[in-house]
SEROZA-331921 format. One line per field, with one value per residue (C-alpha): residue number from 1; residue in one letter; x, z, y. Coordinates in Angstrom, 2 decimals, padded with zeros to 5 digits. Layout:
<pts>
num: (NUM/...)
residu: (a/...)
xx: (X/...)
zz: (Z/...)
yy: (Y/...)
</pts>
This chain:
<pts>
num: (1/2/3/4/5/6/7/8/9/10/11/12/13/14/15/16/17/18/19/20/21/22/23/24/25/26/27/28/29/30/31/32/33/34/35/36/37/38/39/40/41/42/43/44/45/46/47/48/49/50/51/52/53/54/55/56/57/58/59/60/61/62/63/64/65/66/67/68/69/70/71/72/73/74/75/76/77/78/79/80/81/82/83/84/85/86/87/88/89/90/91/92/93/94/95/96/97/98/99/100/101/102/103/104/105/106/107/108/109/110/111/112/113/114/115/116/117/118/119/120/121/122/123/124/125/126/127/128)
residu: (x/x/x/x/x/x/x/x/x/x/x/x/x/x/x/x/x/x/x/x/x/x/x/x/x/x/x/x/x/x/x/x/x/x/x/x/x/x/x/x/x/x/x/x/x/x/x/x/x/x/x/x/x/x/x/x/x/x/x/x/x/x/x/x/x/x/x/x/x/x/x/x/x/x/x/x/x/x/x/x/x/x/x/x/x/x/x/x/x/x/x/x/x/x/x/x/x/x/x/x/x/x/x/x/x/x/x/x/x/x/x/x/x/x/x/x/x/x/x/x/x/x/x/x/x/x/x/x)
xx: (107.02/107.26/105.82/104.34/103.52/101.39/099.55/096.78/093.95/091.39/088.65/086.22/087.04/087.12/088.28/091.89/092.13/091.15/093.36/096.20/095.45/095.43/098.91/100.73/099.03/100.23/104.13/104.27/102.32/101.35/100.03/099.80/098.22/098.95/095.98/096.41/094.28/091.49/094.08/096.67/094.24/092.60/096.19/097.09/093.77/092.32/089.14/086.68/088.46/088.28/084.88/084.89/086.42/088.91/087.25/084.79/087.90/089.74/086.65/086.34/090.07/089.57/086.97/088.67/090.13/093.97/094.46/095.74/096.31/095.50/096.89/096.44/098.85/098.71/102.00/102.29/103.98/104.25/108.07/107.63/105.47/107.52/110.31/108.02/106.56/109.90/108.19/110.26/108.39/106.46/104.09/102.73/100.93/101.84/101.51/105.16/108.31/110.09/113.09/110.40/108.57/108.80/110.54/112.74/115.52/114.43/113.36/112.65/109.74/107.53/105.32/101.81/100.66/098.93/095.47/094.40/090.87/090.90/091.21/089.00/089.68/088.04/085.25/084.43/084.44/082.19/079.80/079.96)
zz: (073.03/076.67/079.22/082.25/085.13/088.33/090.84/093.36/095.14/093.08/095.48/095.65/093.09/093.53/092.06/093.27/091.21/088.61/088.86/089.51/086.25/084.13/085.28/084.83/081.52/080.59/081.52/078.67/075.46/077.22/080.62/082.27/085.40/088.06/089.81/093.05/093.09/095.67/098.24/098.31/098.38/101.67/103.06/102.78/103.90/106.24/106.10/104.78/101.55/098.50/098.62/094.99/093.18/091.19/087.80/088.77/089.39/086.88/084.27/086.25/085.73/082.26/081.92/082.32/078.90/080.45/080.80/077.85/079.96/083.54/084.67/088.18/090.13/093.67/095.37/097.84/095.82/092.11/092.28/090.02/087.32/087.31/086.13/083.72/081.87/082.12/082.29/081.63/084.40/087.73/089.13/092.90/094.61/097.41/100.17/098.84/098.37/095.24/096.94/098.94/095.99/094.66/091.45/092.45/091.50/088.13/086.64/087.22/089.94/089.70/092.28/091.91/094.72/096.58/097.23/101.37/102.28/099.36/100.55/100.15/103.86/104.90/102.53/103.98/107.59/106.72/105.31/109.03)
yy: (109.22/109.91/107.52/108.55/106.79/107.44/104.61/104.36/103.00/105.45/103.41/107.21/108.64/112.62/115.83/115.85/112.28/113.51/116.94/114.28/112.63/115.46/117.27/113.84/113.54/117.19/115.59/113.40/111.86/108.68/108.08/104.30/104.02/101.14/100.10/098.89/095.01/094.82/092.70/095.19/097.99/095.77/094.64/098.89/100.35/097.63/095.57/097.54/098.55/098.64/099.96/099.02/096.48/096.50/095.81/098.57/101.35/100.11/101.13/104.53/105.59/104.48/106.83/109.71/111.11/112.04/108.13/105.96/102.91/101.33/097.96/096.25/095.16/092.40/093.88/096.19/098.83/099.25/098.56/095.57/097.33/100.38/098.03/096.24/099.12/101.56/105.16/108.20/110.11/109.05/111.54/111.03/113.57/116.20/114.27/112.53/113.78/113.11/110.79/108.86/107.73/103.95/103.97/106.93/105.19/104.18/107.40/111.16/111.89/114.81/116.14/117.03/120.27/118.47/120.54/119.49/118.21/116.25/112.91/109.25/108.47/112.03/111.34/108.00/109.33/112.03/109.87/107.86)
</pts>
């Protein structure tokens, strides 16, 4: 069975997270996704984030039928879990580049096109 692994805020959920979810689901047979915890999603977005919780976005990624599991995690980066749950794959979106990504060094790193105007922080501000 290969593991694949992918993390994120996933505080609005929108079309390109869902997109995301479904090519690193087509990598491999299993897909975890690391949740980043309400303080690291506030200590890496500022005050006014998460603008859900985490139990709340935790249920939404669980929703969708590419994920078979999501666990949270309180660090800044998903380092830690990467180790703990030892995927075969990580997928990150376009805005990375493979050799950038956390876990690099652990495992193989994929790349998901990354599809512009897509983006929670753009959604927020337009709703300002």
């Amino acid at each position: 069975m290969k593991k694949v692994f992918t993390n994120g805020c996933f505080d609005v959920m929108h079309l390109m997270h869902v997109e995301l979810l479904r090519f690193a689901k087509l990598q491999g047979d299993y897909l975890i996704v690391g949740l980043n915890s309400d303080e690291s999603v506030k200590r890496l977005k500022g005050d006014t984030r998460p603008i859900f919780n985490q139990e709340d976005r935790k249920k939404m990624v669980e929703s969708i039928r590419y994920v078979d599991k999501v666990i949270i995690f309180n660090e800044d980066t998903p380092l830690e879990l990467i180790k703990e749950v030892r995927p075969d794959l990580i997928v990150k979106g376009g805005d990375y580049k493979a050799e950038d990504v956390v876990g690099a060094e652990i495992c193989p790193v994929k790349i998901f096109p990354f599809t512009s105007g897509y983006s929670t922080t753009s959604i927020l501000q337009a709703l300002k």
